[in-house]
C-alpha positions as CSV (number, residue, x, y, z in Angstrom):
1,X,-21.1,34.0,10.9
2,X,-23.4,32.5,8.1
3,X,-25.8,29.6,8.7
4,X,-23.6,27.3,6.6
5,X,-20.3,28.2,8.3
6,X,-22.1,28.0,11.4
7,X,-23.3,23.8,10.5
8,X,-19.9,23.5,9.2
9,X,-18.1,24.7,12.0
10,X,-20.8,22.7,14.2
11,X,-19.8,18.9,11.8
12,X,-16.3,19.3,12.4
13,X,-16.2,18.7,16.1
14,X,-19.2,15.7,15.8
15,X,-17.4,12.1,15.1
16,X,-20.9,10.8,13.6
17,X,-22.0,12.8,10.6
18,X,-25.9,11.1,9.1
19,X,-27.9,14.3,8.2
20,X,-25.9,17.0,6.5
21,X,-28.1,19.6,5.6
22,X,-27.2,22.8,5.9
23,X,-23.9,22.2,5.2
24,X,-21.3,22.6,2.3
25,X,-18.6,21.0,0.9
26,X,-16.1,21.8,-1.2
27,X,-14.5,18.4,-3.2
28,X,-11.3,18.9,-4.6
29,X,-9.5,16.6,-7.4
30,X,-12.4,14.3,-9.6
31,X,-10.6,11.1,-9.4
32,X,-12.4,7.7,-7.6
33,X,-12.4,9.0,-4.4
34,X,-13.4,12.5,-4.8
35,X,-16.4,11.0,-7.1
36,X,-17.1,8.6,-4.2
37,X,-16.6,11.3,-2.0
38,X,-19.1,13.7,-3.6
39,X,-22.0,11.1,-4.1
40,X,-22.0,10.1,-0.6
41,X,-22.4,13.8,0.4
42,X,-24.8,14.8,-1.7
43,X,-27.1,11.8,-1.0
44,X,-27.3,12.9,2.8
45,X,-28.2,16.6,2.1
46,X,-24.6,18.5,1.8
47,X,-24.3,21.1,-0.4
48,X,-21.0,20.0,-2.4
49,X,-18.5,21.7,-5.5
50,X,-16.2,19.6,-7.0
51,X,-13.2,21.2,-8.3
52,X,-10.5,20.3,-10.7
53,X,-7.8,21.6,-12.5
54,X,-8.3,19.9,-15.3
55,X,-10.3,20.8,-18.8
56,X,-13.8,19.5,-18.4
57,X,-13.2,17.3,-21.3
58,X,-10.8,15.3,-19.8
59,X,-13.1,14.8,-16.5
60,X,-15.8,13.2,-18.9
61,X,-16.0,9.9,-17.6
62,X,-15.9,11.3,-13.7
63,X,-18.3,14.2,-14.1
64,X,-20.7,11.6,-15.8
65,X,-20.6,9.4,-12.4
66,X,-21.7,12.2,-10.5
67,X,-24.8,13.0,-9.0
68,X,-26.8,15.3,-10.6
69,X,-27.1,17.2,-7.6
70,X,-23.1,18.1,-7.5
71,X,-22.2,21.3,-9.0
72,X,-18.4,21.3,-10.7
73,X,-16.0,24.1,-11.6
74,X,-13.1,22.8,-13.8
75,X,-10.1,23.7,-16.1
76,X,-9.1,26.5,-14.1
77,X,-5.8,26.2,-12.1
78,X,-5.6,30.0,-11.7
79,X,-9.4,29.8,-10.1
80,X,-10.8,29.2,-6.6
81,X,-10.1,26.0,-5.3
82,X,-13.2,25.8,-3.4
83,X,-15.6,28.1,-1.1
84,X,-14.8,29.9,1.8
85,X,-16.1,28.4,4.7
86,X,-16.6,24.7,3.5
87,X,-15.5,21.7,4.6
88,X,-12.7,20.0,2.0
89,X,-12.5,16.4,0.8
90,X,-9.0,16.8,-0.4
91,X,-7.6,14.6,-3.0
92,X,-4.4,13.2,-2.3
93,X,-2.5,14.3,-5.3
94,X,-2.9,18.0,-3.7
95,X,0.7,17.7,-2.0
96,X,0.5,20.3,1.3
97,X,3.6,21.9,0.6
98,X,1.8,23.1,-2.7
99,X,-0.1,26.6,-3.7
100,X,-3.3,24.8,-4.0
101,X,-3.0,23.3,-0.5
102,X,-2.3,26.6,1.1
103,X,-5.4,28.3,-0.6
104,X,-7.3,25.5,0.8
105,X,-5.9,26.3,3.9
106,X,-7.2,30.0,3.4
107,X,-10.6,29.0,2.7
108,X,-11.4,25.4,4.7
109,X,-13.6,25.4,8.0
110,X,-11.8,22.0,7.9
111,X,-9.8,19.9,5.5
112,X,-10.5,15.7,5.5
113,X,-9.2,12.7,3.5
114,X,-11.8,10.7,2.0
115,X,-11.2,7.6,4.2
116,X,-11.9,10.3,7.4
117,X,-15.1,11.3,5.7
118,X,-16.0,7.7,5.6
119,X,-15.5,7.2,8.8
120,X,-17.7,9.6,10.0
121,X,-20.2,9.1,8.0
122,X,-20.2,5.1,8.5
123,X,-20.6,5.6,12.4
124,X,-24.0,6.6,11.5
125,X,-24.8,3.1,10.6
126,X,-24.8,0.5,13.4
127,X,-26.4,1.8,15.9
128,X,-23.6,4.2,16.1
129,X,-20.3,2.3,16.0
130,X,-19.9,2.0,12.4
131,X,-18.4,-0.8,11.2
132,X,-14.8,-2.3,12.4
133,X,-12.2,-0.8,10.5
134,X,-8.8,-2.9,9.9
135,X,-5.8,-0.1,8.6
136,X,-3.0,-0.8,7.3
137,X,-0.1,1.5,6.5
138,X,3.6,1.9,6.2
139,X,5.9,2.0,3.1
140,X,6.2,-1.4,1.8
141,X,4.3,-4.5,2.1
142,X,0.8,-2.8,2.3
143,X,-1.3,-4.3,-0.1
144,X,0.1,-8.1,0.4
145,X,-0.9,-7.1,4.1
146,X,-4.0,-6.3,3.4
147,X,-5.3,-8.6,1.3
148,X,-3.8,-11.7,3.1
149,X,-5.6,-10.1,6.1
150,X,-8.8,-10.2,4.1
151,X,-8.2,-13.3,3.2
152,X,-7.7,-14.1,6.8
153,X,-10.9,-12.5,7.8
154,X,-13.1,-14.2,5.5
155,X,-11.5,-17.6,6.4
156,X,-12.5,-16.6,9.6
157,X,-16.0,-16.8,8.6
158,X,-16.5,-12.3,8.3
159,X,-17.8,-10.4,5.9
160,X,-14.7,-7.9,4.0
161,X,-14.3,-5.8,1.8
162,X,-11.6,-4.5,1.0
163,X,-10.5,-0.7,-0.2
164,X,-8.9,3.2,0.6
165,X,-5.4,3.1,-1.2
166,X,-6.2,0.0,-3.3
167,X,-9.3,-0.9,-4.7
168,X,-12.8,1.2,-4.5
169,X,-12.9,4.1,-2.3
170,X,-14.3,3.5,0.9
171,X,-16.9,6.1,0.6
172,X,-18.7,3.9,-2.6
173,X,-19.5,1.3,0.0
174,X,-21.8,3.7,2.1
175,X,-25.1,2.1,2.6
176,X,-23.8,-1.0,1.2
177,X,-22.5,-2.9,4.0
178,X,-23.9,-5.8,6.4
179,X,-24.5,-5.5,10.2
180,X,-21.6,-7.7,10.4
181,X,-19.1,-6.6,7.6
182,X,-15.5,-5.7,8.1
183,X,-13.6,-3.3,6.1
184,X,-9.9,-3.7,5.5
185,X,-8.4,-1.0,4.1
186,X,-5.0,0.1,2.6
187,X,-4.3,3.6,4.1
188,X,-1.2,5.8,3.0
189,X,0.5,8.7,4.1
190,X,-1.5,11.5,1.8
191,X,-4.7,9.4,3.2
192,X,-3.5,10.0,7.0
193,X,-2.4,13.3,6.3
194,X,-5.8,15.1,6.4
195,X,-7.1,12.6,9.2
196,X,-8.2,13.9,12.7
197,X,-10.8,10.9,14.1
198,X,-10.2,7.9,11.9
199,X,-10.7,5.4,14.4
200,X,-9.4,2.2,13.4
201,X,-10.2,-1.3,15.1
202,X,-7.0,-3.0,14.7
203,X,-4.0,-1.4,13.0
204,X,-0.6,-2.3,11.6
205,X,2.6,0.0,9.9
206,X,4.3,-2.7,8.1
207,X,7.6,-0.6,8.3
208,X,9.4,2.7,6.9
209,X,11.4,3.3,4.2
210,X,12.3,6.6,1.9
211,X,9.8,6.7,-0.8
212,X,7.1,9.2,-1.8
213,X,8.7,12.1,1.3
214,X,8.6,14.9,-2.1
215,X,4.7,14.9,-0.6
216,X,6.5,16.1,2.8
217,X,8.9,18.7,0.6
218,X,11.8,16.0,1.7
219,X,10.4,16.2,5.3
220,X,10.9,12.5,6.5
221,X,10.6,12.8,10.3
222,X,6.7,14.2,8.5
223,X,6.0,11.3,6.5
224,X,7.2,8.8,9.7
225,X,4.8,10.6,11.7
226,X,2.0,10.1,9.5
227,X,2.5,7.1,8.6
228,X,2.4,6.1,12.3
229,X,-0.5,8.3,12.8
230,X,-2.9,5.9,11.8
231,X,-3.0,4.9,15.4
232,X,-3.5,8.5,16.5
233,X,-7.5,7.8,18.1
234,X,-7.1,4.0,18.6
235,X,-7.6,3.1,22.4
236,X,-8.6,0.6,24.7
237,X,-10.4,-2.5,22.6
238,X,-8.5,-1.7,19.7
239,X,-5.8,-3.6,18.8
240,X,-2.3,-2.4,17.4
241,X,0.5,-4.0,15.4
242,X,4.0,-2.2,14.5
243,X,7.1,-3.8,12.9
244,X,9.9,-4.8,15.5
245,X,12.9,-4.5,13.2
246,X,12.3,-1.3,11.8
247,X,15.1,1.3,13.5
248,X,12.7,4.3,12.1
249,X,10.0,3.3,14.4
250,X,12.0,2.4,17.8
251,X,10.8,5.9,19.0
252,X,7.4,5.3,18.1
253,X,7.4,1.6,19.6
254,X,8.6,3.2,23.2
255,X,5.8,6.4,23.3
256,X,3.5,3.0,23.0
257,X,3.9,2.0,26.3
258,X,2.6,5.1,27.6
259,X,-1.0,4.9,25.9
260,X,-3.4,2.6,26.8
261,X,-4.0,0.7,23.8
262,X,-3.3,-3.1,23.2
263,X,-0.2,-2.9,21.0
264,X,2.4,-5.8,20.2
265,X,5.4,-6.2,18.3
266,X,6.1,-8.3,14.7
267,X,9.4,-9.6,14.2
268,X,11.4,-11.7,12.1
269,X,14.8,-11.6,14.3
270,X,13.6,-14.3,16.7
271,X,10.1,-14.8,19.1
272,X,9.3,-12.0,21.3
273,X,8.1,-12.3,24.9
274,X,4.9,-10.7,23.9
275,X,3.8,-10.8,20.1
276,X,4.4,-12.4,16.8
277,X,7.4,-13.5,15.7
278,X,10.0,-16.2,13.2
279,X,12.6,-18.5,14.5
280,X,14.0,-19.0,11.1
281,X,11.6,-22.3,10.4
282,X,8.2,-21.9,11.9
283,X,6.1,-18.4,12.3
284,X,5.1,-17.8,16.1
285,X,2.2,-15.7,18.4
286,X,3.3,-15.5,21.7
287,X,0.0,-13.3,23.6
288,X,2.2,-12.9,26.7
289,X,0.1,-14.4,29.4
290,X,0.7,-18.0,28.1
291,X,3.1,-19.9,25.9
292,X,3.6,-19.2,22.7
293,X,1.5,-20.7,20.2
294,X,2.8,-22.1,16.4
295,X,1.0,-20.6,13.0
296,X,3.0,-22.2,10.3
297,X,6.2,-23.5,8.8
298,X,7.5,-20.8,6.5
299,X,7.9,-23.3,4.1
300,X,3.6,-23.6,3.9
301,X,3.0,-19.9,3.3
302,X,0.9,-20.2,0.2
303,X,1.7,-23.4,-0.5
304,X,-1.9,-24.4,-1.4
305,X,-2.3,-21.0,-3.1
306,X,-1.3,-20.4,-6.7
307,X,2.4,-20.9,-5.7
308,X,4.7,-20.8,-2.2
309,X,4.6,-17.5,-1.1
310,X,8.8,-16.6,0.1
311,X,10.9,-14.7,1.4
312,X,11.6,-12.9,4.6
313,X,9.3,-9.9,3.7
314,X,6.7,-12.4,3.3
315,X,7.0,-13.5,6.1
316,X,6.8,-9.9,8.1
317,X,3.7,-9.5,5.6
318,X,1.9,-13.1,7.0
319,X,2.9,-11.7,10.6
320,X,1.3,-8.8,9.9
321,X,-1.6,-9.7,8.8
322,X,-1.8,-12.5,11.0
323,X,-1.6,-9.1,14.2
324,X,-4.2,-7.9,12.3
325,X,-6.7,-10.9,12.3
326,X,-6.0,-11.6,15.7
327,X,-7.4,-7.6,16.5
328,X,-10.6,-8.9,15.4
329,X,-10.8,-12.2,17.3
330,X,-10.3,-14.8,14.5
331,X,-9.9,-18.0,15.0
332,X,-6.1,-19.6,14.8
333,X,-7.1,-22.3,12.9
334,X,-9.0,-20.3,10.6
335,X,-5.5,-18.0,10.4
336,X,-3.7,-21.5,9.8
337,X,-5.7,-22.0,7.4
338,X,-5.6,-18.6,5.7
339,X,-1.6,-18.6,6.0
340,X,-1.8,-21.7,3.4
341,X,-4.4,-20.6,1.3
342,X,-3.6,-17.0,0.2
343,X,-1.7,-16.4,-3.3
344,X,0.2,-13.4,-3.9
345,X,-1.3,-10.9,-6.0
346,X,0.3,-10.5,-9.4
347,X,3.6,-9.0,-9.8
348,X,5.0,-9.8,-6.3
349,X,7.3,-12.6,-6.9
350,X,5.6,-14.3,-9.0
351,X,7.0,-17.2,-11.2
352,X,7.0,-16.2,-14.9
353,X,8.0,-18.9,-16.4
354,X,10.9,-20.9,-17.3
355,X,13.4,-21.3,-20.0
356,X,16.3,-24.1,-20.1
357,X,17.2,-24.2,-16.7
358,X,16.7,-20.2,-16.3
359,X,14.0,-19.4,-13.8
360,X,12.1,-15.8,-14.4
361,X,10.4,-14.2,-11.6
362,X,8.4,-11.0,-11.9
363,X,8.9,-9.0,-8.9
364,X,8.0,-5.5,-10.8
365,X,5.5,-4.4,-7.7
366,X,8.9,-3.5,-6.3
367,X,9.1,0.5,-7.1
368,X,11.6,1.5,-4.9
369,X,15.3,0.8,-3.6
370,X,13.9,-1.2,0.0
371,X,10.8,-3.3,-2.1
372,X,14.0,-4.5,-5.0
373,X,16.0,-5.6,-1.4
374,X,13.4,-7.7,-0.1
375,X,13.2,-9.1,-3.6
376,X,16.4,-10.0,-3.8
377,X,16.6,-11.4,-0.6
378,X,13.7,-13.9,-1.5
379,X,15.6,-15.4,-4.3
380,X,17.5,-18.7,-3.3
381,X,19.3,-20.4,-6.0
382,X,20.8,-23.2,-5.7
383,X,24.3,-24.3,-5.7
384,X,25.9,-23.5,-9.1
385,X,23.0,-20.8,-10.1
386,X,23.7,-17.6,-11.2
387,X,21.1,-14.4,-10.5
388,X,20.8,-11.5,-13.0
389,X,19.1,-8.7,-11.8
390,X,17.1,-6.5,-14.1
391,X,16.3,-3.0,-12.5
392,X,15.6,1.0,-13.5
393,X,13.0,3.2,-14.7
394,X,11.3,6.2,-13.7
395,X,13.3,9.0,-11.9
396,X,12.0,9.4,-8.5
397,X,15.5,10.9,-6.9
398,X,15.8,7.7,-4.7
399,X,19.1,6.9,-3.4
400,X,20.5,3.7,-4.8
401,X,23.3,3.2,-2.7
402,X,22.1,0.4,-0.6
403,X,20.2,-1.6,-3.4
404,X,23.6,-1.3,-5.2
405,X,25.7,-3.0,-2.7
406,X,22.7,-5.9,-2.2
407,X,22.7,-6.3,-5.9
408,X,27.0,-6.9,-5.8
409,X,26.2,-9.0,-2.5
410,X,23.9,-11.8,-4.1
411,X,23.4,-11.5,-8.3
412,X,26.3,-12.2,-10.7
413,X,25.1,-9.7,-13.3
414,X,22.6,-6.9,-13.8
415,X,20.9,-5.5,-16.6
416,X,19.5,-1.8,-16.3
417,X,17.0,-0.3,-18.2
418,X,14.7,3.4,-18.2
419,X,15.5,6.7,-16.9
420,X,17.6,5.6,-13.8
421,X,20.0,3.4,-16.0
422,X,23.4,5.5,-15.6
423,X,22.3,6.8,-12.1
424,X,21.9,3.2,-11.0
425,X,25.1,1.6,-12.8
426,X,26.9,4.3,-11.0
427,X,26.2,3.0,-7.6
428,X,26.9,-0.9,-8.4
429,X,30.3,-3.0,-7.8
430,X,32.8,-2.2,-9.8
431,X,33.9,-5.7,-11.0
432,X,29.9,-6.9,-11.4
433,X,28.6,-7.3,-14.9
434,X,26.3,-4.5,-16.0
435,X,24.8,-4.5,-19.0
436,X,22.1,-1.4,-20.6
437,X,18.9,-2.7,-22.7
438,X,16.7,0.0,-24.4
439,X,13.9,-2.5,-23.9
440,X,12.7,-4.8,-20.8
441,X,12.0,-7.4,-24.1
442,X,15.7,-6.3,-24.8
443,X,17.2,-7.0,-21.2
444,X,15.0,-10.2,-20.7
445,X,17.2,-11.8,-23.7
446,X,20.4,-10.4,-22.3
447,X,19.9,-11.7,-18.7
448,X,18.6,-14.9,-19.9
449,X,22.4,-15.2,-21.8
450,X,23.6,-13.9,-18.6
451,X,22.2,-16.5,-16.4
452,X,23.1,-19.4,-18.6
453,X,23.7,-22.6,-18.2
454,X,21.2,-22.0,-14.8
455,X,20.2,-19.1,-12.9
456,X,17.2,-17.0,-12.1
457,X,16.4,-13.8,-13.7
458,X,14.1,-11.2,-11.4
459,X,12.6,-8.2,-12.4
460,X,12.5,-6.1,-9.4
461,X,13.2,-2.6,-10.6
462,X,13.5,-0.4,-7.5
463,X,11.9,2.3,-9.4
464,X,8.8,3.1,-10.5
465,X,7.7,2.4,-14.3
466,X,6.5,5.2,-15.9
467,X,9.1,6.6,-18.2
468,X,8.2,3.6,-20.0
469,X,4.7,1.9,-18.8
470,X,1.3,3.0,-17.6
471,X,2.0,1.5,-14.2
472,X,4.1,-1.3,-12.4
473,X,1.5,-4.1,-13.9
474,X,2.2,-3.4,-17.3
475,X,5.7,-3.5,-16.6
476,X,5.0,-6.8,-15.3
477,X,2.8,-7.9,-18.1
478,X,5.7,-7.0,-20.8
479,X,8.2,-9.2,-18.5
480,X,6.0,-12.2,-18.6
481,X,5.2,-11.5,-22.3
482,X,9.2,-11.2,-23.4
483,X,9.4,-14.6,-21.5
484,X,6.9,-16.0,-23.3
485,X,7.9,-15.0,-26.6
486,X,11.9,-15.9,-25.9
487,X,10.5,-19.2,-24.5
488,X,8.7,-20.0,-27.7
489,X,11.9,-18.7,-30.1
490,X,14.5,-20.7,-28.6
491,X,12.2,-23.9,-27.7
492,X,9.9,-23.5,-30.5
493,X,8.6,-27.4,-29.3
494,X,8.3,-26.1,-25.9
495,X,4.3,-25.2,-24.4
């Protein structure tokens, strides 16, 4: 066995990785993380490839972050993926199932997610114990989860940032952060994957639905289990949070009770004996050893934020992120607090505008069948309103049975648009209005006559966007935009 293998062989069973001299690494896929990846090992002595398949000319921008010290081999998909004996950063567009993964496979002395190589290597700093970690994973509901738990955090007087599946890559913050600094970060299923000590401090999967299992090759019993994996090395002192109402997890909730870690339930179907839960009016925490203590009226979620934050998923989201918080010892009143401060980030229900007595809301973060439920579940009009739906775009092969019968249940029209457009109608009511637009300007106009004389027209496609958009914020972007400009042809006085 070589030196190198040898040291490589030697890093994979240490948790705390400071000095890598010695050893190699082999990077794979130049996007944020792999560039962030590559620095960070380079900078502490590692020997480290990076390898894409794409032309060098395209890689530009990336290979000009890079340290000078990184050697890269690109453009060649028929190539080596790496070198034997390495250690891999794997990016997570390489899906396992896939050639590429299985040469990896052949080669690796170990394979690791970027977020696993930042744990390891942040455990130098501290004394030791890194920095506390706050995870979140799941399928929906991640990124409102995570930043209302930042948000939560910092009310709480800590230091966050905030990163992994949103944001910066966690390995850019190496070196970077304060004695006292928390990171929260958004963790998915590709992340997880490649994890073997990723040792969060508190934890929460937000819940489970179909989305993203081509990754597992249609495995979903796979991508449940690492989505739930994110709790794999947690133990005592950390604390762990899992969703109460989601049938996909039951199994996972019962193996809980034989681990000693400090886990607790989230609910929206009433207040739990132990755990955080919603009585319909007012959001609960009920720690189990004494009674159970009020966060907030539903009603006040947001409400001094950029608007009211609704709907039911919100709610499991402030739950949620409230678990989280209280992992890390916040105050309540500074999680009161936080509850009524936090806006949504753009595109998740927001209010885009208003035309006549036609309400828009932008909902377009909603990319798959169970996101477009919870989005129309939020809506509330009132007596006498109508809703018009506006879904469809990219073909992901997601099953839109269920959406179809919600969309029957509660809006009086729809209006479909992109790839998914015949697919979708197919699966909606019979005697419901559905209309087709070849633009979202097009179907804004047609659902705004559709709502009339008063109604609320949401955008929330249950697909993602890119058979027609660069990404679900552009999507969103256009909606607002068509708004706009209808608003200013029909009410030309209007501001």
């Amino acid at each position: 066995m070589s030196d190198t293998w040898s040291a490589n062989a030697t890093l994979t069973r240490r948790a705390v990785w400071e000095d890598l001299t010695g050893a190699s690494f082999s990077v794979v896929g130049l996007g944020k993380s792999g560039v962030a990846a590559a620095n960070a090992l380079v900078a502490r002595g590692a020997d480290v490839l990076c390898v894409d398949d794409a032309p060098e000319a395209k890689l530009a921008a990336a290979i000009g972050q890079l340290d000078r010290r990184v050697a890269v081999h690109a453009g060649d998909p028929q190539g080596p993926v790496g070198r034997r004996g390495d250690l891999f950063v794997v990016s997570p567009g390489v899906m396992p199932h896939s050639r590429r993964f299985g040469e990896i496979r052949g080669l690796a002395t170990a394979i690791l997610s970027e977020i696993e190589l930042f744990y390891r290597l942040d455990r130098a700093a501290n004394g030791g114990l890194g920095h506390p970690i706050v995870a979140i994973s799941g399928t929906d509901g991640k990124t409102t989860t995570t930043l209302w738990a930042a948000h939560l955090l910092r009310q709480a007087g800590h230091e966050v940032i905030v990163g992994g599946n949103i944001g910066d890559p966690l390995c850019g913050f190496l070196g970077k952060l304060g004695s006292d600094a928390v990171v929260v970060a958004e963790v998915s299923a590709f992340q997880l994957y490649t994890c073997s000590l990723f040792r969060p401090r508190s934890a929460v999967v937000t819940n489970i639905a179909a989305d993203h299992t081509d990754w597992f090759a249609g495995d979903f019993d796979a991508y449940v289990r690492t989505k739930v994996a994110v709790a794999a090395q947690m133990g005592p002192g950390d604390a762990f949070a899992i969703n109460g109402d989601d049938p996909e997890l039951a199994d996972h909730r019962s193996a809980l009770g034989d681990r000693r870690l400090a886990w607790q339930v989230f609910t929206t179907q009433g207040v739990p004996d132990r755990g955080l839960g919603f009585d319909g009016d007012r959001l609960w925490w009920c720690p189990g050893d004494r009674a159970a203590i009020e966060l907030a009226r539903a009603a006040d979620l947001g409400c001094e934020g950029k608007h009211p934050i609704v709907g039911t998923h919100n709610v499991e989201n402030a739950l949620a992120a409230t678990a989280l918080a209280l992992g890390l010892g916040a105050d309540l009143n500074a999680i009161r607090s936080g509850l009524r401060t936090f806006s949504l980030p753009s595109h998740r229900i927001e209010p885009a505008g208003t035309i006549g007595a036609v309400r828009f809301v932008d909902d377009s973060k909603a990319t798959n069948p169970h996101a477009a439920i919870a989005g129309l579940r939020a809506m509330s009009p009132a007596p006498g309103e109508k809703l018009v739906w506006i879904g469809g775009g990219s073909e992901k092969e997601a099953d839109f049975a269920e959406v179809g019968a919600v969309v029957g249940e509660l809006a009086t029209a729809a209006v479909l648009i992109g790839q998914t457009a015949d697919r979708m109608a197919a699966c909606l009511p019979a005697g419901l209005a559905v209309e087709k637009a070849a633009t979202l300007q097009e179907a804004v106009a047609r659902a705004w006559q559709l709502a009339q004389p008063a109604g609320v027209v949401l955008l929330s496609p249950a697909c993602a966007s890119f058979d027609m958009f660069s990404g679900y914020a552009q999507r969103g972007e256009v909606f607002q935009a068509a708004v706009a400009a209808l608003k200013a042809a029909v009410e030309p006085g209007a501001r």
